[in-house]
N, CA and C atoms as an extended XYZ file, in Angstrom:
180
Properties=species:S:1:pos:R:3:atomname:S:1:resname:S:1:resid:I:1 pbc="F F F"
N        97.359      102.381      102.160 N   UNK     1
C        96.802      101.800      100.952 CA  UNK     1
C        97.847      100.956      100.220 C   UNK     1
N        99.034      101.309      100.568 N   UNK     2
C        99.901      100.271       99.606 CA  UNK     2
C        99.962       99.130      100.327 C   UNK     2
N        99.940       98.946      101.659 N   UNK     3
C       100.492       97.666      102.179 CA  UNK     3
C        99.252       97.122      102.152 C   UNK     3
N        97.539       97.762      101.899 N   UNK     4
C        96.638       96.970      101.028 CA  UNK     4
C        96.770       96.395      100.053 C   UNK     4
N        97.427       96.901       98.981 N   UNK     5
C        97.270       96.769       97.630 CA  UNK     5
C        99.001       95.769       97.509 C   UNK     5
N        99.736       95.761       98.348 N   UNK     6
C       100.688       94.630       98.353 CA  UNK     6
C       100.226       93.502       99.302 C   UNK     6
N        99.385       93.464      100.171 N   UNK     7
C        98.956       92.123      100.254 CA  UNK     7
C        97.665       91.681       99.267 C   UNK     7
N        96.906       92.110       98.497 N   UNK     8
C        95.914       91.804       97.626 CA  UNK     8
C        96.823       91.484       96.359 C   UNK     8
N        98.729       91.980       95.890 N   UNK     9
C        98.968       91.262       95.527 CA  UNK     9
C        99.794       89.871       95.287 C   UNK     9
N       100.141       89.486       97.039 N   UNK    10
C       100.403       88.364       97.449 CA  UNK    10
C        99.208       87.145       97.177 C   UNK    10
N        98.841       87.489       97.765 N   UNK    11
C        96.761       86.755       97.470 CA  UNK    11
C        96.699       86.427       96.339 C   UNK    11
N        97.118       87.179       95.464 N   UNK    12
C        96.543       87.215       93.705 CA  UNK    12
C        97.912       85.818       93.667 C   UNK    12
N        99.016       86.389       93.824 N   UNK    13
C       100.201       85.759       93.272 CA  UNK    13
C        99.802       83.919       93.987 C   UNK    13
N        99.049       84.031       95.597 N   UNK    14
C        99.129       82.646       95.908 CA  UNK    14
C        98.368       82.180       95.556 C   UNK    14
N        97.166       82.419       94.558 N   UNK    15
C        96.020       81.659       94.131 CA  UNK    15
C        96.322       81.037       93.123 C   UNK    15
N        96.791       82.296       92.038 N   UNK    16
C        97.486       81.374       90.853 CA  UNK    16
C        98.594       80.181       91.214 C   UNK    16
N        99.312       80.193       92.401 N   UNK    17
C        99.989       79.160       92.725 CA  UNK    17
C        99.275       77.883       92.626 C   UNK    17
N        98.269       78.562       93.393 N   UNK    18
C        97.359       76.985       94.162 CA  UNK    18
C        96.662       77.212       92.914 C   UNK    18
N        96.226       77.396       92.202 N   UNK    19
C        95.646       77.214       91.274 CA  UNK    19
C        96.228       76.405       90.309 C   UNK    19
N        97.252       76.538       89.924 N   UNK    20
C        98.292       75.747       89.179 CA  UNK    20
C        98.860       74.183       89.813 C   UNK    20
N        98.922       74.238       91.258 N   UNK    21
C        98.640       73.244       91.776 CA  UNK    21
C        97.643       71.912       91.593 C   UNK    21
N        96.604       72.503       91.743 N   UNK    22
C        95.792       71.805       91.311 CA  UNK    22
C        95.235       71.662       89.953 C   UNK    22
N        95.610       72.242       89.163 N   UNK    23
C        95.361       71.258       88.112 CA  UNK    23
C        96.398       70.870       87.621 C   UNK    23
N        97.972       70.990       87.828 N   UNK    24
C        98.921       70.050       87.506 CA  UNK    24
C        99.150       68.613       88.415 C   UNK    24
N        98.019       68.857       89.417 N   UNK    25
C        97.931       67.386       90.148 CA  UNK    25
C        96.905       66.404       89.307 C   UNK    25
N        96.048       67.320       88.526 N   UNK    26
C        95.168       66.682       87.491 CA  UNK    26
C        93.989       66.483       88.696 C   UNK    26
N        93.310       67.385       89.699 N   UNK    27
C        92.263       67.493       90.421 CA  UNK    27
C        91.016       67.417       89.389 C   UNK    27
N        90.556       66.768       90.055 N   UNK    28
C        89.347       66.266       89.334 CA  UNK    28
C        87.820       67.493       90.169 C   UNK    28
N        88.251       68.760       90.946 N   UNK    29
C        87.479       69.524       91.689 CA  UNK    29
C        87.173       70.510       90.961 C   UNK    29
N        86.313       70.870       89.621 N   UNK    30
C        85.995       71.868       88.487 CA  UNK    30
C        86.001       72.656       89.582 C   UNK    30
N        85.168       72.764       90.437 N   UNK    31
C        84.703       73.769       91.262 CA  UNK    31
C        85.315       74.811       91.710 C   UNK    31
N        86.217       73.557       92.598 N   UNK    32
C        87.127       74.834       93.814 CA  UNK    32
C        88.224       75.514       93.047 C   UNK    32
N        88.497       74.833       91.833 N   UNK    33
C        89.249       75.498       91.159 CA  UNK    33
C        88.139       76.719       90.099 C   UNK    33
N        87.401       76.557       89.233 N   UNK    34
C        86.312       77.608       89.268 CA  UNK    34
C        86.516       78.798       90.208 C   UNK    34
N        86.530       78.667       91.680 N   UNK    35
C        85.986       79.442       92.474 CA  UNK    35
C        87.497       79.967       92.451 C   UNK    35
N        88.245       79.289       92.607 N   UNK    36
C        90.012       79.933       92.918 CA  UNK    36
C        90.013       80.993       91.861 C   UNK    36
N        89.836       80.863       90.857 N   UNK    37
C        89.582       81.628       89.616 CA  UNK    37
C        88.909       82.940       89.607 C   UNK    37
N        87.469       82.314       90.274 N   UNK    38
C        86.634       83.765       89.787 CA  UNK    38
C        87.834       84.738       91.151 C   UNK    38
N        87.701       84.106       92.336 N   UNK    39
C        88.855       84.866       93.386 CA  UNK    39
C        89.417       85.360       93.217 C   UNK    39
N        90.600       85.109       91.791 N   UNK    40
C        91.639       85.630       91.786 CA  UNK    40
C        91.260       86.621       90.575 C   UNK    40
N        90.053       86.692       89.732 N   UNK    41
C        89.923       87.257       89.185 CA  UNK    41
C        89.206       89.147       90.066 C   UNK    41
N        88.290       88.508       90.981 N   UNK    42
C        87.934       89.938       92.029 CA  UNK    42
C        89.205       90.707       92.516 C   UNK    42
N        90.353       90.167       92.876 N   UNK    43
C        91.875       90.513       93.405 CA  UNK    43
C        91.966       91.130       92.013 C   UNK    43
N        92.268       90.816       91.041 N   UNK    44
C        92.598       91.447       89.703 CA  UNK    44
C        91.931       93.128       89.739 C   UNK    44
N        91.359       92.818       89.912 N   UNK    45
C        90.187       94.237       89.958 CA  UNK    45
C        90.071       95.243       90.847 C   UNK    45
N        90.649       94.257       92.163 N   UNK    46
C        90.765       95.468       93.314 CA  UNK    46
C        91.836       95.964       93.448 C   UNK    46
N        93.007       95.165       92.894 N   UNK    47
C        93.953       95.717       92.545 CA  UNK    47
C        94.592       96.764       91.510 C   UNK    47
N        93.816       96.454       90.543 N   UNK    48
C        93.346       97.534       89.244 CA  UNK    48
C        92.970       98.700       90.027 C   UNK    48
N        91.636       98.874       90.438 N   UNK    49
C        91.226      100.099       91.557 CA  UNK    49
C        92.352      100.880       92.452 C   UNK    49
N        93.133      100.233       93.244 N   UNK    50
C        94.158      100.570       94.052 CA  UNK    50
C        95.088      101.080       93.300 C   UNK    50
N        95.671      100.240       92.034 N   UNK    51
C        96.521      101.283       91.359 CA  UNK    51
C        96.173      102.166       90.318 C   UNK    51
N        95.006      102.658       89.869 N   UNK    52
C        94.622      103.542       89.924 CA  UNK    52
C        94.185      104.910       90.741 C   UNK    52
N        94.024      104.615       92.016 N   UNK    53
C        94.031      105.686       92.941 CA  UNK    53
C        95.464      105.931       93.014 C   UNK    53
N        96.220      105.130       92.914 N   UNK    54
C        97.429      105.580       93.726 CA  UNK    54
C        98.630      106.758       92.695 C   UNK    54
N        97.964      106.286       91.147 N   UNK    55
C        98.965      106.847       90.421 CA  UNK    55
C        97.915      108.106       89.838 C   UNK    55
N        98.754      109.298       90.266 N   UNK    56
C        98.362      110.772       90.077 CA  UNK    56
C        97.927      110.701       88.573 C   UNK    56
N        96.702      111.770       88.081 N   UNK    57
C        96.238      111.704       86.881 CA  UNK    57
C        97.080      112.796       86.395 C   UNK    57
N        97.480      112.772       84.997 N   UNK    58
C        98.613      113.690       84.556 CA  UNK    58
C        97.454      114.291       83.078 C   UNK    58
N        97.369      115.820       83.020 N   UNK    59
C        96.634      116.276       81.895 CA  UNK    59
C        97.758      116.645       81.344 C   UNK    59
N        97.296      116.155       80.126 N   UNK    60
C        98.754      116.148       78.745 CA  UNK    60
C        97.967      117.264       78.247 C   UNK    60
């Protein structure tokens, strides 16, 4: 599960790349950038999930 949850956050880290890419090229593609977005926003989440399983629940 970790070497899941460390490539989901390579993925996360290269979208925002390319994401930043393209709109500092001034892409005129709402879309694919849209879609890079909602993408990297599902990675956000599954990654959320993963580190939550992974870190033991502690009763205070």
């Amino acid at each position: 599960m970790r070497k899941r949850l460390a490539a989901l956050r390579i993925e996360h880290r290269d979208l925002d790349a390319a994401i930043d890419a393209l709109t500092g090229a001034g892409s005129q593609d709402q879309l694919q950038i849209a879609r890079l977005k909602k993408r990297k926003l599902l990675l956000k989440d599954q990654i959320a999930i993963f580190e939550d399983y992974l870190t033991p629940d502690i009763i205070a």
